[in-house]
Backbone as CSV, one residue per row, in Angstrom:
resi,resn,N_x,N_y,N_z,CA_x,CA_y,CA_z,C_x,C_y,C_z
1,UNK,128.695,93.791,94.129,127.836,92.677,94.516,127.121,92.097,93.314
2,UNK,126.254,92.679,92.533,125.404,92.514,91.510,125.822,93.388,90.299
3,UNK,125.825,92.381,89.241,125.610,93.324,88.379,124.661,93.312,87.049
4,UNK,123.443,92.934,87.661,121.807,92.803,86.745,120.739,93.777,86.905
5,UNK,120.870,94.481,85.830,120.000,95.380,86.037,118.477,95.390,86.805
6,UNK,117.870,94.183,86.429,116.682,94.516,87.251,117.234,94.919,89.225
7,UNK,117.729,93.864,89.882,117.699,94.190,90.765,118.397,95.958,91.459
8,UNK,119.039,96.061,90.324,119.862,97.461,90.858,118.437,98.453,90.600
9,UNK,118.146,98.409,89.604,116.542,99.179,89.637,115.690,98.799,90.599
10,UNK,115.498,97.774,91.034,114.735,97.767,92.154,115.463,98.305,93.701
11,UNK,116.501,98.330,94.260,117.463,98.709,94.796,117.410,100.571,94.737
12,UNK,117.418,100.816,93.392,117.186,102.771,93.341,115.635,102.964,93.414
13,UNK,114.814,102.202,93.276,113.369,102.479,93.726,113.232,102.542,95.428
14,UNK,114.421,101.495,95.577,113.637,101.662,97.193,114.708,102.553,97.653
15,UNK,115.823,103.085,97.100,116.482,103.991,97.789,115.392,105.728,97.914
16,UNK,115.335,105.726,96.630,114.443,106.798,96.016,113.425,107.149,97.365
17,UNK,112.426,105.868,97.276,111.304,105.989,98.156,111.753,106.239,99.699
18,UNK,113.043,105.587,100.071,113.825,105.994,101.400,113.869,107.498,101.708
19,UNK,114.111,108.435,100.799,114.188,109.906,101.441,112.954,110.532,101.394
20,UNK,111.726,109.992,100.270,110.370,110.315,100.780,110.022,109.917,102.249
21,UNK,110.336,108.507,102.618,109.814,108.187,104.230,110.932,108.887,105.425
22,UNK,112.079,109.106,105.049,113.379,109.594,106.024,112.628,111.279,106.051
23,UNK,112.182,111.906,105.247,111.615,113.419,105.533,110.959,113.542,105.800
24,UNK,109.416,112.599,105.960,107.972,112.198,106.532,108.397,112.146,107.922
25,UNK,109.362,111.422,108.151,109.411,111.161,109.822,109.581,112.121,110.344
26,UNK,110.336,112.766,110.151,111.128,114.352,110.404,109.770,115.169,110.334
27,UNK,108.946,114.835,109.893,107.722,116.187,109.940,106.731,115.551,111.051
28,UNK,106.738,114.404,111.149,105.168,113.783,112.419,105.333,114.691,113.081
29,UNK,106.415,115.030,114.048,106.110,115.412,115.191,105.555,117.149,115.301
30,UNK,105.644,117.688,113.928,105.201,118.709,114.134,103.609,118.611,114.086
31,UNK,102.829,117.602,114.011,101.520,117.333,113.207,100.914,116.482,114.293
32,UNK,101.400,116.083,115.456,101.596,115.085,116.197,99.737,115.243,116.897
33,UNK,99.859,116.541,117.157,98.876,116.756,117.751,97.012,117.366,116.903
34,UNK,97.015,117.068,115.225,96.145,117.758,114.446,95.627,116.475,113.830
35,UNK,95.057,115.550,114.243,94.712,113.818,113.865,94.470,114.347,112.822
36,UNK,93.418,115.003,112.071,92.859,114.696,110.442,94.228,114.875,109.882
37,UNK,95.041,115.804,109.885,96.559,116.477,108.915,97.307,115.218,109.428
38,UNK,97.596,114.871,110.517,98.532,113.529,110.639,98.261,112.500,110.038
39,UNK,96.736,111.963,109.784,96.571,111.022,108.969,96.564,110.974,107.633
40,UNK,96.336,112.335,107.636,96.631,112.233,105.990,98.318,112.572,105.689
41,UNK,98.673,113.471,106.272,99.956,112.908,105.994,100.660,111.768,105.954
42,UNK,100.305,110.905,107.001,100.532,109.651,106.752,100.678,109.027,105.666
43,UNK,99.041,109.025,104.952,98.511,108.600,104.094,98.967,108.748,103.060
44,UNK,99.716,110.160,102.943,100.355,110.658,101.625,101.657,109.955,101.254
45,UNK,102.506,110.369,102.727,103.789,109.316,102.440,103.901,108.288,101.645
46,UNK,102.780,107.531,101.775,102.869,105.813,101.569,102.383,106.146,100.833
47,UNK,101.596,106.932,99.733,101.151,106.734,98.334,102.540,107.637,97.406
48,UNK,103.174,108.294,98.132,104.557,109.091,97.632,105.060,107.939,97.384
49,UNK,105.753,107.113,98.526,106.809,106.102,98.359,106.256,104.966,97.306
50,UNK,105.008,104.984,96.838,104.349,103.913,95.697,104.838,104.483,94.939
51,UNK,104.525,106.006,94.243,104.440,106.479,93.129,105.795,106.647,92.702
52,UNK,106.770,107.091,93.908,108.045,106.592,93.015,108.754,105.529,92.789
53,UNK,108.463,104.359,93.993,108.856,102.971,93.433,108.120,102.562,92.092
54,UNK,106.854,102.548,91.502,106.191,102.469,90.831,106.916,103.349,89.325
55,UNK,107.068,104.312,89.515,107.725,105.389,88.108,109.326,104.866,87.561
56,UNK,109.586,104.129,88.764,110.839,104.001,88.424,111.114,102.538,87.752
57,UNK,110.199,101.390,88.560,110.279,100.438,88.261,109.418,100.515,86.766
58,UNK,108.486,100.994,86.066,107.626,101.056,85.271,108.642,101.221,84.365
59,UNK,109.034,102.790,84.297,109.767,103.316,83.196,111.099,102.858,82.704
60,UNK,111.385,101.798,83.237,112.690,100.771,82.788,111.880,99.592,82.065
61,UNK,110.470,98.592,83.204,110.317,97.580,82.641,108.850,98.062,82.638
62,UNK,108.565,98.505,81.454,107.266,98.873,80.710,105.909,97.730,80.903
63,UNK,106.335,96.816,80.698,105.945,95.271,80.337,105.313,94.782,81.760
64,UNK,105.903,95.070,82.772,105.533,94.229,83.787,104.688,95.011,84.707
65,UNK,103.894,93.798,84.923,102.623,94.180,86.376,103.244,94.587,87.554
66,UNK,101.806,95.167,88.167,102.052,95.600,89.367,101.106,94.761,90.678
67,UNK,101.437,94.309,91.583,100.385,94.154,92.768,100.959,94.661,94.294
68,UNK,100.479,95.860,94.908,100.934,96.688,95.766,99.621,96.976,96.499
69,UNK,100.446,96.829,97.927,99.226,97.435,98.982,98.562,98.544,99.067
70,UNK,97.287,98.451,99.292,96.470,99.252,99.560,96.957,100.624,97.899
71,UNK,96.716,99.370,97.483,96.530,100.654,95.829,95.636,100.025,95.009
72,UNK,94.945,100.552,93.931,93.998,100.223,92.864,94.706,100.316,91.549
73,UNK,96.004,99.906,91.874,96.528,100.454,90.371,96.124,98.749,90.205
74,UNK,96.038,98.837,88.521,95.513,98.059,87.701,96.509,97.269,87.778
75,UNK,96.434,95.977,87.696,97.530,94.886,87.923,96.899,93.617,86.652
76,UNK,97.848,92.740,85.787,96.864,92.287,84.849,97.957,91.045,85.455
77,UNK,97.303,90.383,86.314,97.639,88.519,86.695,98.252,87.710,86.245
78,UNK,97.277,87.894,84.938,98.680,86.642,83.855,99.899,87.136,83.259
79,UNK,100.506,88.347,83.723,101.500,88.824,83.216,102.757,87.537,84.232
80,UNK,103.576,87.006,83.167,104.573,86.390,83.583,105.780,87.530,84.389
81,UNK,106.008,88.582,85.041,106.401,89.316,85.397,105.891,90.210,86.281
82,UNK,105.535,90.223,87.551,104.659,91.155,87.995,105.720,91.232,89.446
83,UNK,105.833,92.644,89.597,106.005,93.646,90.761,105.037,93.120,92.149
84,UNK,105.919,93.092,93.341,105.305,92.477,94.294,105.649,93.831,95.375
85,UNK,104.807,94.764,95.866,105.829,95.587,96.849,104.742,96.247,98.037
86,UNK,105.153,96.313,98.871,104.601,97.183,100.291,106.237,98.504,100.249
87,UNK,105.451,99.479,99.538,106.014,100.683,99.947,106.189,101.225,101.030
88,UNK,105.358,100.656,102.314,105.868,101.577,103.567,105.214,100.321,104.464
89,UNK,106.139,99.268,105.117,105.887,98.146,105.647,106.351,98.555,107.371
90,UNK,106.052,98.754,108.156,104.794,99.049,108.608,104.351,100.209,108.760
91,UNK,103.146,100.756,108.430,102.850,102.055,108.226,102.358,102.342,109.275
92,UNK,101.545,102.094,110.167,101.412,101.995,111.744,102.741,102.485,112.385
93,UNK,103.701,101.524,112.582,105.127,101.945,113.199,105.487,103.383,112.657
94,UNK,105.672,103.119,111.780,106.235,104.935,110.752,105.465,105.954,111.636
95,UNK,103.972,105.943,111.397,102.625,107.114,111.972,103.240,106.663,113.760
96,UNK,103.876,105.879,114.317,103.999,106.524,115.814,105.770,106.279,115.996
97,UNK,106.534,106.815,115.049,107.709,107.022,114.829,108.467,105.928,115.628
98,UNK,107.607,104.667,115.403,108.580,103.387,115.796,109.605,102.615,114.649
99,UNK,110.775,102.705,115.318,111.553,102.246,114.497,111.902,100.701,113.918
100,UNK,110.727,100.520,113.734,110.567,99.691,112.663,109.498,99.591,111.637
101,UNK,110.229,100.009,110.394,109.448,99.899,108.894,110.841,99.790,107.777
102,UNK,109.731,99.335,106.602,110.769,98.999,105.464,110.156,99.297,104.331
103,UNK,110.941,99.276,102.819,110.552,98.991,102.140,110.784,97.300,101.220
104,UNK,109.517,97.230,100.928,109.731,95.550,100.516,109.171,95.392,98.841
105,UNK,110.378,95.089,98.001,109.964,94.707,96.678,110.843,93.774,96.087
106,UNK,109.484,92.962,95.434,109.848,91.580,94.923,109.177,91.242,93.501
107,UNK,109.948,90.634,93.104,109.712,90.311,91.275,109.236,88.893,91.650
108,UNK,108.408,88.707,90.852,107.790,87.027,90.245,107.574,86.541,89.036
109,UNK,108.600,86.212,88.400,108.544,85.669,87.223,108.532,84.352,86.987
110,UNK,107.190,83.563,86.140,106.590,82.367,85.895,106.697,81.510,87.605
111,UNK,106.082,82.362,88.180,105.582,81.889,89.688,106.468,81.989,90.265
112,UNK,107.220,82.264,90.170,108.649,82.269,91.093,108.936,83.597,91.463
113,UNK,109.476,83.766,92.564,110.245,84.893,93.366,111.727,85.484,92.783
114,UNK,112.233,85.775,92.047,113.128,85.792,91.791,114.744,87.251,91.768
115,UNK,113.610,87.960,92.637,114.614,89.367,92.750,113.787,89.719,94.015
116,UNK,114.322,90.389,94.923,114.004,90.765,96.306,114.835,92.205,96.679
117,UNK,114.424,93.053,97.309,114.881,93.650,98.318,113.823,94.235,98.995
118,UNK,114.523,94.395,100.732,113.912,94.791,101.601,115.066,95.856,102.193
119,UNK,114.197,97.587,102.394,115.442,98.408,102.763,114.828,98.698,103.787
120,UNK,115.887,99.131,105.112,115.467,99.511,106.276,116.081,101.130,106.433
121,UNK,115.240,101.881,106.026,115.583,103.259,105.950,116.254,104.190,106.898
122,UNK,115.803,103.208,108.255,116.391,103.586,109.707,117.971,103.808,109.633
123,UNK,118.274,102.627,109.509,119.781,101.820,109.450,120.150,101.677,108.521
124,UNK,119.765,102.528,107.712,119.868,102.041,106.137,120.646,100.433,105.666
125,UNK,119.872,99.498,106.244,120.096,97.909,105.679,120.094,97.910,104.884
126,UNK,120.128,97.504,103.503,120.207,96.294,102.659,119.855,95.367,102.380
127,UNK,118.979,94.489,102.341,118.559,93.328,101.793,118.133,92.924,100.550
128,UNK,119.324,92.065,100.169,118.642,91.680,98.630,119.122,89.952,98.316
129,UNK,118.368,89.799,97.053,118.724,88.348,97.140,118.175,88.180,95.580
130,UNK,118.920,87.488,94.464,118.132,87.128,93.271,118.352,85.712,93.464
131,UNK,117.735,84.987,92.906,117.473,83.594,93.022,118.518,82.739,92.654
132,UNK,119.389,82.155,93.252,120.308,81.140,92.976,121.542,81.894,92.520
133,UNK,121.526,83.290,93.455,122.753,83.887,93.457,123.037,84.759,95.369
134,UNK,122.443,83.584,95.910,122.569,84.247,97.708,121.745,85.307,97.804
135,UNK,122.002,85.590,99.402,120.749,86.541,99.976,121.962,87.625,100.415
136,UNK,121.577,88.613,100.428,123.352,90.088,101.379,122.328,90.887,102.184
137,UNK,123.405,91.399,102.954,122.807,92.640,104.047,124.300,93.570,103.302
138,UNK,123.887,94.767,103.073,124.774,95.549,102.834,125.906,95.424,102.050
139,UNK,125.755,94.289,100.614,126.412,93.559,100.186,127.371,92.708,100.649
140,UNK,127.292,92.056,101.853,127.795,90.807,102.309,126.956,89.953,102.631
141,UNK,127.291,88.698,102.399,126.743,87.466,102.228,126.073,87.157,103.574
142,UNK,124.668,86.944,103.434,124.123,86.360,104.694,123.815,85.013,104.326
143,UNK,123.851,84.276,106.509,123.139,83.119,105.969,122.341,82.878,107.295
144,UNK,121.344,82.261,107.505,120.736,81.474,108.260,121.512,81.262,109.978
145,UNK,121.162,81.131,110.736,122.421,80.527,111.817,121.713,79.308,112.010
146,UNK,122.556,78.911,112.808,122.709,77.458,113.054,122.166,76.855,114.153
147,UNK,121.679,77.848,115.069,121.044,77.239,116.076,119.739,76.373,116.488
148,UNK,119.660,75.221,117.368,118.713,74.182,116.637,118.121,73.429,118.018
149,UNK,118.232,74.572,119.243,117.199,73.663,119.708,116.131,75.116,119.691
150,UNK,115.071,74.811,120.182,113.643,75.623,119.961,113.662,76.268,121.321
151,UNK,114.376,75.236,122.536,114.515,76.111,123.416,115.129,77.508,123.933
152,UNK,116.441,77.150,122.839,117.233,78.175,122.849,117.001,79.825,121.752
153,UNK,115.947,79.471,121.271,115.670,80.106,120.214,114.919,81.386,120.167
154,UNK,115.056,82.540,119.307,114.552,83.916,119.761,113.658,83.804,118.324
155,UNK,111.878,83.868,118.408,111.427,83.468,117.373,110.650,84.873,117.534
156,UNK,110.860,85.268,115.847,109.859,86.853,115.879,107.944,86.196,114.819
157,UNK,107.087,87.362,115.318,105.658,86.641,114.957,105.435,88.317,114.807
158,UNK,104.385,88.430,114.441,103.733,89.701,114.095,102.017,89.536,114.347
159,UNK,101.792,88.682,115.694,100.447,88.668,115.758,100.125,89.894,116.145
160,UNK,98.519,90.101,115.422,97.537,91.043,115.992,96.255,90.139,116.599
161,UNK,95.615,91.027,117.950,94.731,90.253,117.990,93.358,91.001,117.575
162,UNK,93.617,92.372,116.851,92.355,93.383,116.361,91.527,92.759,115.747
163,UNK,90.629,93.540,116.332,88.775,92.612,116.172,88.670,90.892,116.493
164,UNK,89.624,90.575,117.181,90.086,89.062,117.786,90.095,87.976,116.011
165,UNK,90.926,88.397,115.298,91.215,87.501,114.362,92.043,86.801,114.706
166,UNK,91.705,85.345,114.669,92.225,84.359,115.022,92.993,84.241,116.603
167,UNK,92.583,85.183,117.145,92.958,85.290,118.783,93.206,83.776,119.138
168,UNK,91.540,83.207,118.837,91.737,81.830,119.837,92.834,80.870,118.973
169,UNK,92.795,80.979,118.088,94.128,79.949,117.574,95.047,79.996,117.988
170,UNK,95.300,82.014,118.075,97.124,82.299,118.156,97.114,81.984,119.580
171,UNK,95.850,82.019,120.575,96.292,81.899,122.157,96.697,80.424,121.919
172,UNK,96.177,79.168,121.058,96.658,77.774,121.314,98.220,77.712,121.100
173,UNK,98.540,78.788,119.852,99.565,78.152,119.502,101.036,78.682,120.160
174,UNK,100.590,79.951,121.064,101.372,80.535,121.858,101.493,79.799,122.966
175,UNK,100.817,78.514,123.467,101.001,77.849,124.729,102.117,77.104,124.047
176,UNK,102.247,76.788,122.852,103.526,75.509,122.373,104.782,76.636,122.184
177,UNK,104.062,77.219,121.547,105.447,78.259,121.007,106.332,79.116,122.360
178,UNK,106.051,79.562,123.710,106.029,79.565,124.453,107.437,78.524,125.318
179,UNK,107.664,77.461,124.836,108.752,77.310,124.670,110.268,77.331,123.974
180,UNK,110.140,78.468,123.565,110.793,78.737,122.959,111.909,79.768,123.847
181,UNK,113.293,80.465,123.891,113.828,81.224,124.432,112.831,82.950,124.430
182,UNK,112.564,83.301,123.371,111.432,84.129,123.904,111.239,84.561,122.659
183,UNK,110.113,85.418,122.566,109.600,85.994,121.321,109.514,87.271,120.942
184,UNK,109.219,87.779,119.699,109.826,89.729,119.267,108.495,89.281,118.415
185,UNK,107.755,90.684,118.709,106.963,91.253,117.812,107.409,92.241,117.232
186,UNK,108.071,93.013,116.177,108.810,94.040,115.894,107.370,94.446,114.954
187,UNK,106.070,94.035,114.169,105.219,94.455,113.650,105.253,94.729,112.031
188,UNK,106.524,94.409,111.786,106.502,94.011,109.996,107.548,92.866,109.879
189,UNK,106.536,92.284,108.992,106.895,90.731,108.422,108.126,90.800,107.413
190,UNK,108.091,91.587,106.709,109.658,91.791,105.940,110.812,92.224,106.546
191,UNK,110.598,92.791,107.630,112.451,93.027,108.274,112.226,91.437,109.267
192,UNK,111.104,90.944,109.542,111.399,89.810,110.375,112.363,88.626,109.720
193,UNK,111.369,88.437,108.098,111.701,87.448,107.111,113.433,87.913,107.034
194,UNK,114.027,88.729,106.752,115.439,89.403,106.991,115.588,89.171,107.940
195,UNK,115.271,89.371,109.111,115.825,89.206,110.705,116.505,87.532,110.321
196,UNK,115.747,86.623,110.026,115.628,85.084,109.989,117.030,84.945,108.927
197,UNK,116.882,85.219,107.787,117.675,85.468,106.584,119.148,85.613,106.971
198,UNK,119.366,87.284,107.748,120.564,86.881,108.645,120.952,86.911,110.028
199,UNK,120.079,85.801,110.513,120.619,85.267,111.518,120.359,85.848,112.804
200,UNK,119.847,87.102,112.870,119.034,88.137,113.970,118.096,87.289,114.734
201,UNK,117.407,86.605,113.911,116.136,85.602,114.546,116.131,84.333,114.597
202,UNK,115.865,83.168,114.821,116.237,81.864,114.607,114.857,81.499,113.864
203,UNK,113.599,82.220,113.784,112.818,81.787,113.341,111.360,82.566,113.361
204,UNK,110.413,82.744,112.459,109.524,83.565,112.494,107.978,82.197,111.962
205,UNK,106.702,83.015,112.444,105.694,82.611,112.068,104.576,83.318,112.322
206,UNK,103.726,83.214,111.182,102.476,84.330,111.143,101.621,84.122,109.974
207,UNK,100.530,84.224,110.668,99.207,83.779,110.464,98.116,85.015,109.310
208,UNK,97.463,85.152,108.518,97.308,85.866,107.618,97.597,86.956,106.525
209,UNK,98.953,86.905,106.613,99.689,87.424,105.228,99.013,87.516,104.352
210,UNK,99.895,88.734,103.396,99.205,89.081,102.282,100.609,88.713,101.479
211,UNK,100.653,88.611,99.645,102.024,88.064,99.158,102.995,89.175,99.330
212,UNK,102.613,91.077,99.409,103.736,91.718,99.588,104.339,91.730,100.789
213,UNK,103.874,90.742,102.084,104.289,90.786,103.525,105.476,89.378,103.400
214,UNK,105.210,89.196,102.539,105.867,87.625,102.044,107.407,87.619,100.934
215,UNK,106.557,88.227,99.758,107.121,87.698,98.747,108.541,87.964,99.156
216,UNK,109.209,89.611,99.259,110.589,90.120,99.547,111.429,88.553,100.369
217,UNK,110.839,88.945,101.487,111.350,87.807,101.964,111.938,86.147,102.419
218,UNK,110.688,86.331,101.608,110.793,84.631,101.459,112.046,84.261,100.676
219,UNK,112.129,84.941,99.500,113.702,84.866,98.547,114.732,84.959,99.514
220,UNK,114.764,85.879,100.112,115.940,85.860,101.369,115.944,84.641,101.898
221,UNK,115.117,84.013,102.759,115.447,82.856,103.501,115.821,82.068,102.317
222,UNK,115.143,81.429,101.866,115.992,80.613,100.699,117.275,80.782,100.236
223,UNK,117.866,82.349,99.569,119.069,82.378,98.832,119.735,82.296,100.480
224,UNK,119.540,82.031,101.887,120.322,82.553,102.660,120.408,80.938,103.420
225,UNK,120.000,79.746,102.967,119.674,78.558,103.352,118.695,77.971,104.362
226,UNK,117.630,78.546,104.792,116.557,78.621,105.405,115.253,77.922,104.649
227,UNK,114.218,77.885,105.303,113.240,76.726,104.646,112.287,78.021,105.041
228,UNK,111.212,77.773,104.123,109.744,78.855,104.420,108.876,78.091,103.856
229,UNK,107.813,77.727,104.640,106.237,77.281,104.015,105.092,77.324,104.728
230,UNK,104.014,77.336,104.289,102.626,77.207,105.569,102.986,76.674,106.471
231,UNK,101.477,76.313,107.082,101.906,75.660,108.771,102.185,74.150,108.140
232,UNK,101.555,73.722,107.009,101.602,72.563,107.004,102.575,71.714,106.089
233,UNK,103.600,73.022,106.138,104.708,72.395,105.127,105.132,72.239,103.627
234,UNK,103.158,73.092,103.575,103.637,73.280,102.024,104.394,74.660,101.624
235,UNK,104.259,74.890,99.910,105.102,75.731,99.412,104.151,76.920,98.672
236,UNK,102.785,76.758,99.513,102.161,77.485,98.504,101.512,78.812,99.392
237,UNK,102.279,79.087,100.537,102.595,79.666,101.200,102.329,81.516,101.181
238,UNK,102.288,82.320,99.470,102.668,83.079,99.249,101.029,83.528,99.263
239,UNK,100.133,82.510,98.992,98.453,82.771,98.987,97.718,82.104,99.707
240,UNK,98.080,81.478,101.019,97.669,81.226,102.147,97.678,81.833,103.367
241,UNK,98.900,82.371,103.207,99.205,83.287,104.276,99.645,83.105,105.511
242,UNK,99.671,82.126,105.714,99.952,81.359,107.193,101.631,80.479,106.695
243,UNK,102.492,81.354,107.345,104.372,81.054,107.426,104.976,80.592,108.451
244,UNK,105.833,79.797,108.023,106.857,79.760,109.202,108.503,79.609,108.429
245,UNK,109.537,80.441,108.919,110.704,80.269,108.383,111.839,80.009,109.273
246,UNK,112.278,79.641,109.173,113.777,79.326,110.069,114.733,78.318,109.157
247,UNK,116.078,78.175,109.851,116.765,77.293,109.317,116.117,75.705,109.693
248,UNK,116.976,74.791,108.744,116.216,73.635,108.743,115.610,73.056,110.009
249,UNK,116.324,72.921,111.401,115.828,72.254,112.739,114.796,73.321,113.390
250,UNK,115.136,74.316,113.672,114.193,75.408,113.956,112.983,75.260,113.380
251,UNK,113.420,75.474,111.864,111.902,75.571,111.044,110.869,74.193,111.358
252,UNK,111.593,73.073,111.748,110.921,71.619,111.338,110.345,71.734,113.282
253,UNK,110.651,72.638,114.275,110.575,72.469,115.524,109.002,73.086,115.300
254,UNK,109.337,74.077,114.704,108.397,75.337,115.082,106.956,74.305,114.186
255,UNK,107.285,74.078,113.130,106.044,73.233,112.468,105.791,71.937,113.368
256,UNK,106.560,71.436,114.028,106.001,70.024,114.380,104.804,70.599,115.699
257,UNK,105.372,71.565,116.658,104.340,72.210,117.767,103.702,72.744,117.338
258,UNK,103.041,73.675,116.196,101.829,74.192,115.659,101.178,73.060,114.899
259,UNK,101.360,72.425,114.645,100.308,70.575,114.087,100.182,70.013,115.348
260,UNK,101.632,69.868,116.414,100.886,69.195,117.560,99.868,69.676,118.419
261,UNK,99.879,70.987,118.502,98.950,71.853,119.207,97.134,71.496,118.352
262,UNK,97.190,71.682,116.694,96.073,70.665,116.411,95.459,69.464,116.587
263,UNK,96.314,68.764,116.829,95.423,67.164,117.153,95.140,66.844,118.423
């Protein structure tokens, strides 16, 4: 499929970090019932699966930043190169052995997205995509599907309504969206952004993102012919936090009823 080193290093980071989370799962249930030891086990996993995506990606590219969830590792901004990753996407799902989580890491070089993968440790997926060389599931070529009315359409979202953030919005915008063929909360934004990528979903949208819930994916829809931007169409999407992706009619459906639902 590839043959550039960065992405294959990013590719053995998230394989790496795959048998830290594939042996974590395998232990919850003995712990199932001791909350302080379950949470910290938890807790440990997902700083395991950092420290070796992190050692691996480091000790090849010395040079480049880091910005990763729920860590304090030192990250220096203006580095033209910086590491984008959620080591254990969704960590919630993982802690109640729902099968859905991933790992999600993405390169940004001079603002741009430009190396991606998202691994699904379950099913062991595949997702990768470098920029202006396509998006793959398992090294075959994904793309977008084609389907284009909104009615017919299976659109995934990842609302929460904890501590009612943005409840009353998402209840407006669920009366438009609502027409749609029906909707999947699966609870992480990077196998969704993939769901969309190939063709699983016709279209996704969600409201306060962070850039590692983003970045992986967003490269996918693009190398896979799909459109991604805020609600309002822009492209700056990656620090706003508020997405919507689908292929071109989908995507332009789903944005025209979340603006019409505003005015």
């Amino acid at each position: 499929m590839y043959n550039y080193p960065i992405i294959n290093t990013a590719i053995k980071a998230a394989r790496k970090s795959a048998l830290i989370i594939n042996r974590g799962s395998l232990e919850l249930e003995n712990l199932r019932f001791e909350e302080k030891k379950y949470e910290n086990f938890v807790f440990n996993i997902n700083k395991a699966s950092e420290k070796i995506i992190t050692k691996i990606l480091f000790n090849t590219y010395p040079s480049y930043a880091f910005l990763i969830k729920k860590s304090n590792y030192l990250t220096n901004f203006e580095n033209e190169n910086i590491w984008i990753i959620d080591p254990l996407d969704n960590i919630t799902n993982f802690s109640h052995n729902f099968p859905q989580y991933c790992i999600s890491i993405a390169l940004k070089q001079k603002k741009q997205i430009t190396h991606s993968v998202i691994y699904d440790p379950i099913r062991n997926d595949l997702f990768t995509a470098i920029k202006g060389c396509g998006a793959y599931l398992n090294e075959k070529r994904i793309r977008v599907n084609k389907r284009n009315k909104i009615n017919d359409a299976l659109i995934g979202t990842d609302f929460s309504f904890k501590n009612n953030i943005n409840s009353e919005e998402y209840a407006k915008i669920f009366q438009i969206i609502t027409k749609c063929k029906n909707l999947r909360n699966i609870g992480t934004s990077s196998l969704n952004l993939a769901y969309v990528a190939s063709g699983k979903l016709d279209g996704f949208f969600e409201k306060g993102l962070k850039p590692w819930n983003i970045a992986a994916g967003s490269l996918l829809i693009i190398e896979s012919g799909g459109i991604i931007s805020n609600f309002k169409g822009e492209k700056n999407y990656l620090y706003t936090g508020d997405i919507v992706a689908g292929n071109q009619k989908i995507f332009s459906q789903i944005i025209s009823l979340i603006n019409l639902n505003k005015n």
